[in-house]
C-alpha atoms as an extended CHARMM CRD file, in Angstrom:
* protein
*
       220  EXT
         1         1  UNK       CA              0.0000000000        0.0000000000        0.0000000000  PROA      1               0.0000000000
         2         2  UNK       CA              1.3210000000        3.5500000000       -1.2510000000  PROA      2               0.0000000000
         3         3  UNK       CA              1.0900000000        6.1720000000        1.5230000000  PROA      3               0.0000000000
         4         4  UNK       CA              0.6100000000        9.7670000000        0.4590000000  PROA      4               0.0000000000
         5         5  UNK       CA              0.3850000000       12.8730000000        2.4180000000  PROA      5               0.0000000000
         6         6  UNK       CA             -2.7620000000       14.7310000000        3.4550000000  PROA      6               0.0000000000
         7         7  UNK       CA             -1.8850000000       17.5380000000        1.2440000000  PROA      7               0.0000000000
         8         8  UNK       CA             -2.2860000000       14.9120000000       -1.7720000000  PROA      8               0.0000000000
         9         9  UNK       CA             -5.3110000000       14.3640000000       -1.5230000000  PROA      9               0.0000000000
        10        10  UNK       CA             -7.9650000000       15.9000000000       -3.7990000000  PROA      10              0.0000000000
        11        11  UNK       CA            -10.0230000000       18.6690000000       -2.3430000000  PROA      11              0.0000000000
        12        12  UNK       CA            -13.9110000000       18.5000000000       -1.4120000000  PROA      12              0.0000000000
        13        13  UNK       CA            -16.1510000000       22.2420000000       -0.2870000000  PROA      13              0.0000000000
        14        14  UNK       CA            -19.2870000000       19.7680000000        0.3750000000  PROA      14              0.0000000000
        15        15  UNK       CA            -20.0090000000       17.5180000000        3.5120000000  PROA      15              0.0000000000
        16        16  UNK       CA            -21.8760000000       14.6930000000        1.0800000000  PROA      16              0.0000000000
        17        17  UNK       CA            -20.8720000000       11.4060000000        1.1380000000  PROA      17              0.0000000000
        18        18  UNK       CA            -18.5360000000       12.3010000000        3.7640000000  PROA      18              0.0000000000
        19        19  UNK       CA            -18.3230000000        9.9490000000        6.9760000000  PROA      19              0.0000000000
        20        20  UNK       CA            -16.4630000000       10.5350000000       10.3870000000  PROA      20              0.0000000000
        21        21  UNK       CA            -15.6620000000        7.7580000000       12.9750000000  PROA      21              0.0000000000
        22        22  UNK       CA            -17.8950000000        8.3860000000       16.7110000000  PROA      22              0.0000000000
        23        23  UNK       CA            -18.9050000000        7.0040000000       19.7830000000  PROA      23              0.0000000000
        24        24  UNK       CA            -23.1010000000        6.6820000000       20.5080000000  PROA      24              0.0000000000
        25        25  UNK       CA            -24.6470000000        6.8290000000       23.7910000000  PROA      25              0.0000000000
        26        26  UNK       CA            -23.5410000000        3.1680000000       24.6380000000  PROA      26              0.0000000000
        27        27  UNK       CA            -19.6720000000        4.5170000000       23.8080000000  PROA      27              0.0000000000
        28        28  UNK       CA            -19.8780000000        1.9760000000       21.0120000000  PROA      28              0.0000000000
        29        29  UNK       CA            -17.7660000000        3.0700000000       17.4060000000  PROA      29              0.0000000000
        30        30  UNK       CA            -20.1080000000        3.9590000000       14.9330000000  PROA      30              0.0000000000
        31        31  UNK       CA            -19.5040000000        6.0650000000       12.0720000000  PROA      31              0.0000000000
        32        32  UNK       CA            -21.3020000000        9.4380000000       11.5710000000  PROA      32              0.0000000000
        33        33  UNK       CA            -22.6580000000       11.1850000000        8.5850000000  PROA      33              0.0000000000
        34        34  UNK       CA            -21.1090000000       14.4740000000        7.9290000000  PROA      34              0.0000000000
        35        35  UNK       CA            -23.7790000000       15.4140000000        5.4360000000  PROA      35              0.0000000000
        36        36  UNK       CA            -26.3040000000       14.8870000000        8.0220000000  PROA      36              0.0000000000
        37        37  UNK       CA            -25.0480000000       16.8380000000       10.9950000000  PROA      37              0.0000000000
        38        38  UNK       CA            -24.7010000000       19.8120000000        8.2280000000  PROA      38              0.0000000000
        39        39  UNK       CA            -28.6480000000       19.6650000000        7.7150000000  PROA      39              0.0000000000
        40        40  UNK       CA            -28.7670000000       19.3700000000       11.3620000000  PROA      40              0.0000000000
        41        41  UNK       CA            -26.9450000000       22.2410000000       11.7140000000  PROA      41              0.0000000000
        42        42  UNK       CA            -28.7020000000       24.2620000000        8.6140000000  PROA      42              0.0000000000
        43        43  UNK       CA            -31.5210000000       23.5670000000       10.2880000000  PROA      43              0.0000000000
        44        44  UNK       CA            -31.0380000000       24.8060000000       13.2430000000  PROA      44              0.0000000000
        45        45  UNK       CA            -29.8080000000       28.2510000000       11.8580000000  PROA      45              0.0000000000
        46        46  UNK       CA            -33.4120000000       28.1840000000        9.4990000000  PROA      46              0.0000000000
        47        47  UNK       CA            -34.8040000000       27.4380000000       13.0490000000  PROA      47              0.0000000000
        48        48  UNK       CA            -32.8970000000       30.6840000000       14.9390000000  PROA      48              0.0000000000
        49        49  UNK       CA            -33.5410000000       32.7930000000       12.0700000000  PROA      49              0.0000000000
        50        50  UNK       CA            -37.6130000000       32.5780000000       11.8860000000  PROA      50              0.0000000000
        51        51  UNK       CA            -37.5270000000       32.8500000000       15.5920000000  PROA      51              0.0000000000
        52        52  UNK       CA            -35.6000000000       35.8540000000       15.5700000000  PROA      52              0.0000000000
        53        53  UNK       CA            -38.0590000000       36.6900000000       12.2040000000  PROA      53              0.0000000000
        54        54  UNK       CA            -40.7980000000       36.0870000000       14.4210000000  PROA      54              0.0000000000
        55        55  UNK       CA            -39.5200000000       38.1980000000       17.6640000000  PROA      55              0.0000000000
        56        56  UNK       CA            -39.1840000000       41.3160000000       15.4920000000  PROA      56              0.0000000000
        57        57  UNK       CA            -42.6060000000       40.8110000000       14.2510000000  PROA      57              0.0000000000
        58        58  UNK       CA            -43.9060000000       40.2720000000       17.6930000000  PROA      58              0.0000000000
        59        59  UNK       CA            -42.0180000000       43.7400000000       19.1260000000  PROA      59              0.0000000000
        60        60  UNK       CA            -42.9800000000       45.6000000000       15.4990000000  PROA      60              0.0000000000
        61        61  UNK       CA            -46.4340000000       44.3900000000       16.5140000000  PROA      61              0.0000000000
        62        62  UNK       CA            -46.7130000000       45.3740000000       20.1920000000  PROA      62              0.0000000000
        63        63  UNK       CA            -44.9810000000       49.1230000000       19.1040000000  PROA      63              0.0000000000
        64        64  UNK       CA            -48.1500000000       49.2420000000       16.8170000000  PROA      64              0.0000000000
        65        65  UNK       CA            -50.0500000000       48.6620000000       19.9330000000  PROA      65              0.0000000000
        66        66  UNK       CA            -48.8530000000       50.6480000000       21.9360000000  PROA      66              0.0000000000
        67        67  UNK       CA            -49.1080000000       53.9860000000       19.4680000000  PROA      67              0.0000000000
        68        68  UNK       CA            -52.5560000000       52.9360000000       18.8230000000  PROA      68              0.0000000000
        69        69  UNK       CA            -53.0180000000       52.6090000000       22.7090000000  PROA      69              0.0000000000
        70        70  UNK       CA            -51.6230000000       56.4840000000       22.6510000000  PROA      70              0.0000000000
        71        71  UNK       CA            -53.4410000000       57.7720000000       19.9590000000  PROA      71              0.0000000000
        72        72  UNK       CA            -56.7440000000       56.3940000000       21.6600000000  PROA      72              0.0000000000
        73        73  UNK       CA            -55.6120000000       57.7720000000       24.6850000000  PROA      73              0.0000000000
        74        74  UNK       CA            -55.0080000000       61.2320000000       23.3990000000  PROA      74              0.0000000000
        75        75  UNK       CA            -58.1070000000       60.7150000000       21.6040000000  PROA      75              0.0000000000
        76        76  UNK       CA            -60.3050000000       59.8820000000       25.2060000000  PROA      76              0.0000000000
        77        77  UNK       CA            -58.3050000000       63.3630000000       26.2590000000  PROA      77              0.0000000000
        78        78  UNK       CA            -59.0230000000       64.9700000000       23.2290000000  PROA      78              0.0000000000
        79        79  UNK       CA            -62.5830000000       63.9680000000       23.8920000000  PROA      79              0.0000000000
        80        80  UNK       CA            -63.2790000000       64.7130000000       27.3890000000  PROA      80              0.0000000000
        81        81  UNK       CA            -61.5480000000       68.4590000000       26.6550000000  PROA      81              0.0000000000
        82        82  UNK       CA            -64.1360000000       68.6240000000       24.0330000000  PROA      82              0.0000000000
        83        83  UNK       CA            -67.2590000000       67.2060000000       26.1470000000  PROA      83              0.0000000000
        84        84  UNK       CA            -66.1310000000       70.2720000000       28.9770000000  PROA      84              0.0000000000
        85        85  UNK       CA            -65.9990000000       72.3720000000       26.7160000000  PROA      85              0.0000000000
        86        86  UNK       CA            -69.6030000000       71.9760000000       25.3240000000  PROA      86              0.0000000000
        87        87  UNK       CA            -70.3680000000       71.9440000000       29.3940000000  PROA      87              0.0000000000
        88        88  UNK       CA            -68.9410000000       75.4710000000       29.6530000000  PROA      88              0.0000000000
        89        89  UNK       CA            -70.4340000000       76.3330000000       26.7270000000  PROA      89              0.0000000000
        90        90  UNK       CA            -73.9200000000       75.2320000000       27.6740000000  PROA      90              0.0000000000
        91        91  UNK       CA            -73.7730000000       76.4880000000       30.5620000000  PROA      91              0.0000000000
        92        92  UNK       CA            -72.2500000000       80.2230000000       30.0590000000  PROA      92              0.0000000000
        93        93  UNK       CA            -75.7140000000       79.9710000000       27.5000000000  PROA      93              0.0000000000
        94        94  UNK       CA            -78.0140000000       79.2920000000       30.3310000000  PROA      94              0.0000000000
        95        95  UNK       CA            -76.5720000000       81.7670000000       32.3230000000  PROA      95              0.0000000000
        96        96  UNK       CA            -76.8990000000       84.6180000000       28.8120000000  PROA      96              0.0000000000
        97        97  UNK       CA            -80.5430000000       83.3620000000       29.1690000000  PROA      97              0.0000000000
        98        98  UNK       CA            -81.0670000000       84.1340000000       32.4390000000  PROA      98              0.0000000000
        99        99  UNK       CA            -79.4310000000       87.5270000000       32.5430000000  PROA      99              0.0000000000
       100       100  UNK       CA            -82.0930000000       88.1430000000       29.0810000000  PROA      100             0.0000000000
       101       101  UNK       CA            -84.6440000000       87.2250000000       30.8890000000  PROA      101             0.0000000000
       102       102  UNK       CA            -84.1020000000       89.1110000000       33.9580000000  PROA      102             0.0000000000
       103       103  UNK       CA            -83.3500000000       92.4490000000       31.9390000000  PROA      103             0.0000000000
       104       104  UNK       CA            -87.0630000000       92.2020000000       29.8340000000  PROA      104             0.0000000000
       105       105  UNK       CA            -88.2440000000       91.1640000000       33.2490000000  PROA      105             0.0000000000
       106       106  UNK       CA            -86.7730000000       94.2810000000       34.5000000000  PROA      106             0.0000000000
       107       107  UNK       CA            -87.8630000000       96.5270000000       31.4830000000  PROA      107             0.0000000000
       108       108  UNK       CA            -91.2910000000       95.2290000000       31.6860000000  PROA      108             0.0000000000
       109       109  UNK       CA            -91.4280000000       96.4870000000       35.4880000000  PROA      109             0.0000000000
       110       110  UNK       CA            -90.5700000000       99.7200000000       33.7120000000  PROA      110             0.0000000000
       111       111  UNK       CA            -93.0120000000      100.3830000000       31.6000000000  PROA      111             0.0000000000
       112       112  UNK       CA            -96.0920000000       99.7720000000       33.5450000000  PROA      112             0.0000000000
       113       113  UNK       CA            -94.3960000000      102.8280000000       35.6620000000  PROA      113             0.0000000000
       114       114  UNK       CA            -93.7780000000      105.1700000000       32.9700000000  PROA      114             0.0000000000
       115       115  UNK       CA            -90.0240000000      105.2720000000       33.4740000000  PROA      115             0.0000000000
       116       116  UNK       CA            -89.4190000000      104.3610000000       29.4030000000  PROA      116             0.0000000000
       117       117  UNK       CA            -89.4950000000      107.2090000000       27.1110000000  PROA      117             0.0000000000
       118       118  UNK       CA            -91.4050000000      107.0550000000       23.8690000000  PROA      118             0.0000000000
       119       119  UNK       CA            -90.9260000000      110.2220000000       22.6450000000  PROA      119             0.0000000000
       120       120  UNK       CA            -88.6890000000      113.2030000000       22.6670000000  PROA      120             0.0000000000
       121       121  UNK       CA            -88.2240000000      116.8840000000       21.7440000000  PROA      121             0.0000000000
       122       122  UNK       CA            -85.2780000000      119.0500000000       21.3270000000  PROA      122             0.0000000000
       123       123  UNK       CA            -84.8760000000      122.5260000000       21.3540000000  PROA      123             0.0000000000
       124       124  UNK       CA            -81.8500000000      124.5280000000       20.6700000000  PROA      124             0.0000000000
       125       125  UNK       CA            -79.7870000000      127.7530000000       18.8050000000  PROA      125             0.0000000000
       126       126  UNK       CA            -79.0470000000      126.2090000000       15.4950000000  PROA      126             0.0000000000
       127       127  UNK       CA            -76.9270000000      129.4280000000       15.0330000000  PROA      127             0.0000000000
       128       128  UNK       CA            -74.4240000000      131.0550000000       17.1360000000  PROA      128             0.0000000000
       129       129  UNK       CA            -71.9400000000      133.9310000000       17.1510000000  PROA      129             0.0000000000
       130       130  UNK       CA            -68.2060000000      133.8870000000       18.4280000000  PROA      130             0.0000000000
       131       131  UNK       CA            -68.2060000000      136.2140000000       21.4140000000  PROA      131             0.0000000000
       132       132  UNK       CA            -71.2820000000      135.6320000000       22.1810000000  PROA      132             0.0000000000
       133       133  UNK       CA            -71.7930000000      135.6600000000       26.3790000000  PROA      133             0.0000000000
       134       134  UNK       CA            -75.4100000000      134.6730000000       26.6340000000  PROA      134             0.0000000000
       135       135  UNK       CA            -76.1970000000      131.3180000000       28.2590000000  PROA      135             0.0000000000
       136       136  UNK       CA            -77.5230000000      128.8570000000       25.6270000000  PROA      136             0.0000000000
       137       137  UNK       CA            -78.8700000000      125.3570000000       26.2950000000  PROA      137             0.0000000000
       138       138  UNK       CA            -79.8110000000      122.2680000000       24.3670000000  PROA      138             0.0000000000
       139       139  UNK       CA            -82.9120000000      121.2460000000       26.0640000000  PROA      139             0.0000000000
       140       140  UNK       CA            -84.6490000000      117.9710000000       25.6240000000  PROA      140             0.0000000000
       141       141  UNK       CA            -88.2040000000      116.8590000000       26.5860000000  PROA      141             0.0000000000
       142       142  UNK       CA            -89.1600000000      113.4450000000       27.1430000000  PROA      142             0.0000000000
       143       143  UNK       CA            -92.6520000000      112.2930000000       27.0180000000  PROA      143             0.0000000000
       144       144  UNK       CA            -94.5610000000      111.3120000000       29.2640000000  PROA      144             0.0000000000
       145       145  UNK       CA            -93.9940000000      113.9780000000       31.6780000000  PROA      145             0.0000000000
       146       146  UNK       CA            -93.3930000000      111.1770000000       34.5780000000  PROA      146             0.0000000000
       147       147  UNK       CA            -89.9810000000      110.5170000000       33.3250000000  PROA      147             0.0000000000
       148       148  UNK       CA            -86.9790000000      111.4070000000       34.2210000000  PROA      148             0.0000000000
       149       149  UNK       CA            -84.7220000000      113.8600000000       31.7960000000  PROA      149             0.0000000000
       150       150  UNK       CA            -82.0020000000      111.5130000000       31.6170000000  PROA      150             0.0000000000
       151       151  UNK       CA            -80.4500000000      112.6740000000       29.0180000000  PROA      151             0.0000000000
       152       152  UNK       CA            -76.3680000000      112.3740000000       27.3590000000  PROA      152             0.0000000000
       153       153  UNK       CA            -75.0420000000      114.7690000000       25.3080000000  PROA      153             0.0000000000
       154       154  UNK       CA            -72.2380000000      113.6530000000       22.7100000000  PROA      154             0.0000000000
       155       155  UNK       CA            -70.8000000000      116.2190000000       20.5570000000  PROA      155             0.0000000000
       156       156  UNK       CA            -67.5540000000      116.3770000000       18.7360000000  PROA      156             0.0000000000
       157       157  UNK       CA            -66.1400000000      119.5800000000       20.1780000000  PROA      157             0.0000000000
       158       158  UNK       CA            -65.3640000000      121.3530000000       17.0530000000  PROA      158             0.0000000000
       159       159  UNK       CA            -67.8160000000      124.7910000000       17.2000000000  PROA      159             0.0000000000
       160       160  UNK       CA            -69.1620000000      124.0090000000       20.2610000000  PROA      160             0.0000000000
       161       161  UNK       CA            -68.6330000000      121.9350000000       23.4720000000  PROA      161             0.0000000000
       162       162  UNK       CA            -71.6390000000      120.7570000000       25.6650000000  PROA      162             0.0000000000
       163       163  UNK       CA            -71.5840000000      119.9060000000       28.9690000000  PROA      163             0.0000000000
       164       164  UNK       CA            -73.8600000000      116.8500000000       30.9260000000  PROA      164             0.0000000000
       165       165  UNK       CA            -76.7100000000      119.5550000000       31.2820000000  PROA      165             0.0000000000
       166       166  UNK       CA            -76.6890000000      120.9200000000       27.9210000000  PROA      166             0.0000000000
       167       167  UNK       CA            -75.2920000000      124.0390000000       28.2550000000  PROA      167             0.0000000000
       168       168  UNK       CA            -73.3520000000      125.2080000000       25.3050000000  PROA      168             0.0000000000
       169       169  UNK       CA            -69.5720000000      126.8510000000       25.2180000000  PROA      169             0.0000000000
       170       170  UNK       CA            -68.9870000000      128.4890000000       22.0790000000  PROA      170             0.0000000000
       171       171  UNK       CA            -65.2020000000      126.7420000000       20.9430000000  PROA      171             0.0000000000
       172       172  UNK       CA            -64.9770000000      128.6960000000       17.4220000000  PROA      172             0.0000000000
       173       173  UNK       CA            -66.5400000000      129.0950000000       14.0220000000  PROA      173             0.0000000000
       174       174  UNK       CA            -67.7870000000      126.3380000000       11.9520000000  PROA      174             0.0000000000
       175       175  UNK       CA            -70.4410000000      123.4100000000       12.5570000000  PROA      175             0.0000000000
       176       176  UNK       CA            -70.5410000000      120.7190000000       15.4840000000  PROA      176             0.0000000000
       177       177  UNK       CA            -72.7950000000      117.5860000000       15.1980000000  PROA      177             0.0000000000
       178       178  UNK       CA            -74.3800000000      116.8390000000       18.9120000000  PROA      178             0.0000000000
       179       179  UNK       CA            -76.1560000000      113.4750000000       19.5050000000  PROA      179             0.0000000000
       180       180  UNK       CA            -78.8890000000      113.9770000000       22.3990000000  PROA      180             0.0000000000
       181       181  UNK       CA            -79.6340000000      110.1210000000       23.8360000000  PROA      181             0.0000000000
       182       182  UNK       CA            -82.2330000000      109.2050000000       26.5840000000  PROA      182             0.0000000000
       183       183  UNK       CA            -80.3540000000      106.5640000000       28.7510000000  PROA      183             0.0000000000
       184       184  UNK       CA            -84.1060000000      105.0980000000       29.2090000000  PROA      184             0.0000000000
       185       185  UNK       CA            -84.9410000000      104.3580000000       25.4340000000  PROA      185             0.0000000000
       186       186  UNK       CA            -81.7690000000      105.3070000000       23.2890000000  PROA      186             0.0000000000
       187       187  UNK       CA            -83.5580000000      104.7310000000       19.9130000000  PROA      187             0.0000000000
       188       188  UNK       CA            -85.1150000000      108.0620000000       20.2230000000  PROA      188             0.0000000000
       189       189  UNK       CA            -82.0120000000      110.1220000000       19.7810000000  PROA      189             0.0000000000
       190       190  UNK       CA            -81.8210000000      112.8480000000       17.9740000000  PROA      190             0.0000000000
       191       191  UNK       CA            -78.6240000000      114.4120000000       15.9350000000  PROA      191             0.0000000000
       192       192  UNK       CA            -78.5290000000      118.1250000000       15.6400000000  PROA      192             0.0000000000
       193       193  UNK       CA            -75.9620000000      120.6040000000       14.2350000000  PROA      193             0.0000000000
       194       194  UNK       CA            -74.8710000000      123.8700000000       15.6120000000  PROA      194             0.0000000000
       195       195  UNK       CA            -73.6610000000      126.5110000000       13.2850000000  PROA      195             0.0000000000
       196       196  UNK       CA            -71.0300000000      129.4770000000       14.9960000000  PROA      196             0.0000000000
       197       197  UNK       CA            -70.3140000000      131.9710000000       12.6620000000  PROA      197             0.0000000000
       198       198  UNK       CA            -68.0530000000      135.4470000000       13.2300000000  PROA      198             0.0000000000
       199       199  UNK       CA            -69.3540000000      138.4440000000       14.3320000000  PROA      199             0.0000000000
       200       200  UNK       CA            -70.4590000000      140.7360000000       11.3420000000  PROA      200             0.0000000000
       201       201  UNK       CA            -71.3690000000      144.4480000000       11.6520000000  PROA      201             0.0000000000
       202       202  UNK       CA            -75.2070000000      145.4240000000       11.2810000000  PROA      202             0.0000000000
       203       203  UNK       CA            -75.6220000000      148.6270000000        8.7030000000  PROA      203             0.0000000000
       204       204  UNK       CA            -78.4130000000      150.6090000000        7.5780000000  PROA      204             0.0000000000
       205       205  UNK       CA            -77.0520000000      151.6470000000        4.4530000000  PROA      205             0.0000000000
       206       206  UNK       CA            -74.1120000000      151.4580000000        2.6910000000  PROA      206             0.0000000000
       207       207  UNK       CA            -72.6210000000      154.3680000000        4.1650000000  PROA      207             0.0000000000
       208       208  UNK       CA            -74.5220000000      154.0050000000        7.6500000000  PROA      208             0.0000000000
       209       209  UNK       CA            -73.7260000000      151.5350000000       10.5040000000  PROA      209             0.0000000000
       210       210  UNK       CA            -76.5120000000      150.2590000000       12.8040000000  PROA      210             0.0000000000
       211       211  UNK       CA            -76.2980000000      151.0730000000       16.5210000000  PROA      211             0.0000000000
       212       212  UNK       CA            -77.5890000000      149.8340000000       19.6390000000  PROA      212             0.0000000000
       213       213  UNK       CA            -79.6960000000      152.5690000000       22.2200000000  PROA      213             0.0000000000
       214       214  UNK       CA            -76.4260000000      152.5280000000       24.5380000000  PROA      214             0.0000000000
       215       215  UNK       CA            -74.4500000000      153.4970000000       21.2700000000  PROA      215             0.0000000000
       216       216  UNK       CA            -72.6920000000      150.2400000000       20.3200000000  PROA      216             0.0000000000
       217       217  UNK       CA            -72.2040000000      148.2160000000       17.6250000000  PROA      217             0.0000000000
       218       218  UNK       CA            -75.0290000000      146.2520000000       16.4270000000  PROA      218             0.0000000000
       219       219  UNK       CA            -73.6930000000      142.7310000000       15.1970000000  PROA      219             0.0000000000
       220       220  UNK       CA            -75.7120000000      140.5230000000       12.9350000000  PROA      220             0.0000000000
């Protein structure tokens, strides 16, 4: 018999076919199956890998879970925020309601008492003159005679100023707009204009100026 080396001997990159020499559990010799304890093997990787497949899947699974646990939960929040809302809401309308209801309560004492106004009259200068000293008044008249004058004066201060009473300050020339409103029944107001114009001398001719008794001038 011709011994050769190891190194002589043709090479093999598969386990089929191949045998090895072992022991079983009875520490007899028996002779083992490389091929087989590669499929073993192979299968026990194929094995590893669908369990590790399948514990990704699992974890990918309960991560879904637990977002759609949070989004429900948010949701719930989202909801209850929303149902107190509509609560407040509700509520803040009863309460509009009420306060209605108590002010045409309230008005409808009024009436009966003749403490509404349902008319109004106005009197007043329409025209004034710069200089002018005399006391003049915006005076309004509420009907019926039972009320109250409770009256506001708003004006814009431009001609003429007008204080809570209606008495009139002459500012300069030109026109102010004055807005007379009952507090009682403020769809009756009334928007008047007051005209101040300069002084102008009074004549009796052309060549003749107009005097008063005391000898002064006589303005227009």
């Amino acid at each position: 018999m011709k011994r050769i080396r190891i190194s002589e001997l043709p090479e093999c990159t598969s386990f089929k076919g191949l045998w090895t020499i072992g022991v079983d559990i009875f520490n007899k010799s028996v002779k083992v199956s490389l091929e087989y304890i590669q499929s073993v093997v192979d299968g026990m990787k194929s094995a590893t890998k669908d369990a590790t497949d399948a514990a990704n899947s699992a974890n990918s699974a309960s991560q879904t879970a637990n977002n759609a646990a949070q989004m429900a939960q948010n949701a719930t929040s989202a909801a209850y925020t929303a149902t107190k809302d509509a609560e407040n809401a509700a509520a803040a309308a009863i309460d509009a309601k009420e306060n209605c209801e108590e002010v045409i309560a309230a008005a409808g004492e009024l009436e009966p008492l003749n403490l509404v106004p349902t008319a109004m009259t106005v009197e007043y200068p329409s025209n004034l003159l710069v200089g002018n000293m005399a006391e003049n008044f915006i005076r309004a008249t509420l009907a019926p005679a039972s009320i109250k004058p409770n009256v506001l004066f708003l004006g814009d201060n431009k001609a003429v100023s007008v204080t809570p009473d209606g008495r009139i300050t002459i500012l300069a020339s030109g026109v102010s707009i004055i807005h007379v409103i009952p507090t009682c029944n403020v769809a009756l107001y009334k928007t008047i204009q007051i005209k101040v114009s300069k002084p102008t001398i009074r004549l009796v001719t052309l060549s003749s100026i107009r005097l008063t008794a005391n000898g002064n001038f006589r303005f227009n």
